[in-house]
C-alpha positions as CSV (number, residue, x, y, z in Angstrom):
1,X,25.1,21.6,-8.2
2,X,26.9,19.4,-5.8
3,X,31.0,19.7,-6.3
4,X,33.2,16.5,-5.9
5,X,33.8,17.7,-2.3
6,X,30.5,18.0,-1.3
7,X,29.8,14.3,-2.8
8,X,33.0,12.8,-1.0
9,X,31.8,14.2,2.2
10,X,28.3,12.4,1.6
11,X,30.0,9.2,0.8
12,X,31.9,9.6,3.6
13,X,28.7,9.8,6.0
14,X,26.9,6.9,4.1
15,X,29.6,4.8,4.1
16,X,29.5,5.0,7.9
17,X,26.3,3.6,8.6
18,X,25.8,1.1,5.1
19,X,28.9,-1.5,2.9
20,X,29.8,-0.9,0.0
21,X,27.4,-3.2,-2.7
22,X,28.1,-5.1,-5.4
23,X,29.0,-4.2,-9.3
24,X,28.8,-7.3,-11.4
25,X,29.6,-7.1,-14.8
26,X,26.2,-8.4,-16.9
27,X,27.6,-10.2,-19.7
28,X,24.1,-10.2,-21.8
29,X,23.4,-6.6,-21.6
30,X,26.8,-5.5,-22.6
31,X,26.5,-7.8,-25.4
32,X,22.8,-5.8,-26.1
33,X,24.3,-3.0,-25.8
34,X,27.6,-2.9,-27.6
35,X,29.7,-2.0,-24.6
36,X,30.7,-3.5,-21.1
37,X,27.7,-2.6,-18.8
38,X,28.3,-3.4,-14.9
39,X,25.2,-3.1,-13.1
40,X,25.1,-1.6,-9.0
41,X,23.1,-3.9,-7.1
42,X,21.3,-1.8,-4.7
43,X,19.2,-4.1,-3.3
44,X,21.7,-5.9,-0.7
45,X,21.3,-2.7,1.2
46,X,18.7,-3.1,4.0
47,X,16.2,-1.2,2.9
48,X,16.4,-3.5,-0.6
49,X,16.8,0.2,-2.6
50,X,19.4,3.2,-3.0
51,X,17.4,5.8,-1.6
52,X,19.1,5.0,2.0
53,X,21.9,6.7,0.9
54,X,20.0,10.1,0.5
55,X,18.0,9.3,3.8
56,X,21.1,9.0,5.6
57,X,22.7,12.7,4.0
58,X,19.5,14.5,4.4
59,X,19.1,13.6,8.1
60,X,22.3,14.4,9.1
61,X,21.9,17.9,7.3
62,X,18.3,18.6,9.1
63,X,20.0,17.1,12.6
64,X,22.9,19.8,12.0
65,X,20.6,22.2,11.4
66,X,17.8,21.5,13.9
67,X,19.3,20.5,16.9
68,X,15.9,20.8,19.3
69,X,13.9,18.9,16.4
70,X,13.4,15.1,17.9
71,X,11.3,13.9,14.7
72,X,10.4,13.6,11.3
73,X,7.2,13.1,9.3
74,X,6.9,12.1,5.7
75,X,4.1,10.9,2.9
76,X,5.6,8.0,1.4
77,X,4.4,5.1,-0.7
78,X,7.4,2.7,0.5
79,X,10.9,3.3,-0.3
80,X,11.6,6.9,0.9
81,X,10.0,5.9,4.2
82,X,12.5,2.8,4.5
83,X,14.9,5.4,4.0
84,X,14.1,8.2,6.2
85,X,13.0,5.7,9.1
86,X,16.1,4.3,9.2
87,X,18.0,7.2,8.9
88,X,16.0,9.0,11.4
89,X,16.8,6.2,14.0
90,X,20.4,7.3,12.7
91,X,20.3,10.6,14.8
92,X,18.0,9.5,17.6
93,X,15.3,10.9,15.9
94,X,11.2,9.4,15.6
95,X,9.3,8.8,12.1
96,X,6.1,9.2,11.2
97,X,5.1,8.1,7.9
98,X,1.3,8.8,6.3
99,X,0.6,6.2,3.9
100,X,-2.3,6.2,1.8
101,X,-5.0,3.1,2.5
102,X,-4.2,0.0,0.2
103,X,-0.5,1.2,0.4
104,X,1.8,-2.6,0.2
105,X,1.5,-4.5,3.3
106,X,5.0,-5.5,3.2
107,X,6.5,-2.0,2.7
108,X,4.2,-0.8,5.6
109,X,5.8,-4.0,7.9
110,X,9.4,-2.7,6.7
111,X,8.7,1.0,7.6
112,X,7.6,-0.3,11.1
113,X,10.3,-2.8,11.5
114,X,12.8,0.8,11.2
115,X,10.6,2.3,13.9
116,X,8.6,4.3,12.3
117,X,4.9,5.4,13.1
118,X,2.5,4.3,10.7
119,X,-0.5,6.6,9.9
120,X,-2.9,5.8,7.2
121,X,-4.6,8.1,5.1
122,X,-6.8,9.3,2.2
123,X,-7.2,7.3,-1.1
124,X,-3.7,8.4,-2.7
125,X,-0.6,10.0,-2.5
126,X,-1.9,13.2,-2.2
127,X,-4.1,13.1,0.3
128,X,-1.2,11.6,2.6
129,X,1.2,14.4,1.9
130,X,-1.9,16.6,2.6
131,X,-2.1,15.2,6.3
132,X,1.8,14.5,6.6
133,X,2.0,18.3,6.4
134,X,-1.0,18.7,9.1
135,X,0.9,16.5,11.3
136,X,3.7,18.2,10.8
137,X,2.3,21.7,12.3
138,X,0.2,19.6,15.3
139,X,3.3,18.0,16.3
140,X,6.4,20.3,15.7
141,X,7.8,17.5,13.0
142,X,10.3,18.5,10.5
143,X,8.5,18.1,7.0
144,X,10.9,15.3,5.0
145,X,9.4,16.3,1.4
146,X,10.3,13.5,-1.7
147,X,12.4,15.8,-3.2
148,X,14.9,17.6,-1.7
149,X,18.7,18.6,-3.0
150,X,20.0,17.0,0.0
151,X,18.4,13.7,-0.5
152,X,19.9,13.3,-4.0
153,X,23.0,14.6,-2.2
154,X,23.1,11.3,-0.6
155,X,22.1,9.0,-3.4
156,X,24.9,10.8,-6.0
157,X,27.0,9.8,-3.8
């Protein structure tokens, strides 16, 4: 359970590195839905998605934490690469992200553009988090699974 001061001190660290986005009341879905709905529009942050925020919380925690460490690894499809790429370049840190074949072409060219390593494997998710954990014992990475408390940490915040 994360307390209020645990979540102030992650919106303290996101706020560091990413603005503060938009909140625009939508006049039609309030109407749909009998109240006043304002909608967070998470996509002006530069990896077009929230999951930054988490990236950025859960980097700074395994950089605390691992001092000697110099990289991550991950199996992604796309938005929690974007997120940990970029946060990884946050700390100095490299990224290595195993996507499987036929992953989006344009989320791949995004993960790159933050830096990261691009390795391609196996037919599905799976099979990528199967080799992202290989790489991760071959090259001393730090595991960066999809899920960690950390991560949502970030994005609560």
């Amino acid at each position: 359970m994360n307390s209020l001061e645990t979540l102030e001190a992650a919106a303290t660290l996101v706020y560091r590195h990413l603005h503060s986005t938009p909140q625009i009341c939508w006049p039609l879905l309030s109407s749909r839905a009998g109240c006043e709905v304002w909608v967070k529009h998470e996509n002006h942050l530069p990896t077009g998605a929230f999951k930054i925020r988490g990236g950025l919380v859960f980097l700074d925690h395994l950089a605390s934490r691992h001092r000697e460490a110099r990289g991550i690894i991950a199996a992604t499809r796309g938005n929690h690469g974007q997120s940990v790429a970029l946060a990884a370049r946050s700390v100095g840190w490299s990224a290595t992200l195993v996507v499987p074949h036929g992953n989006s072409p344009e989320k791949n060219a995004a993960m790159r553009a933050y830096g990261a390593e691009l390795v391609e494997h196996g037919e599905d998710f799976q099979a990528a988090l199967e080799r992202a954990r290989e790489i991760a014992a071959e090259r001393r990475l730090l595991m960066v699974e999809t899920f960690h408390p950390m991560l949502i940490r970030g994005v609560a915040s």
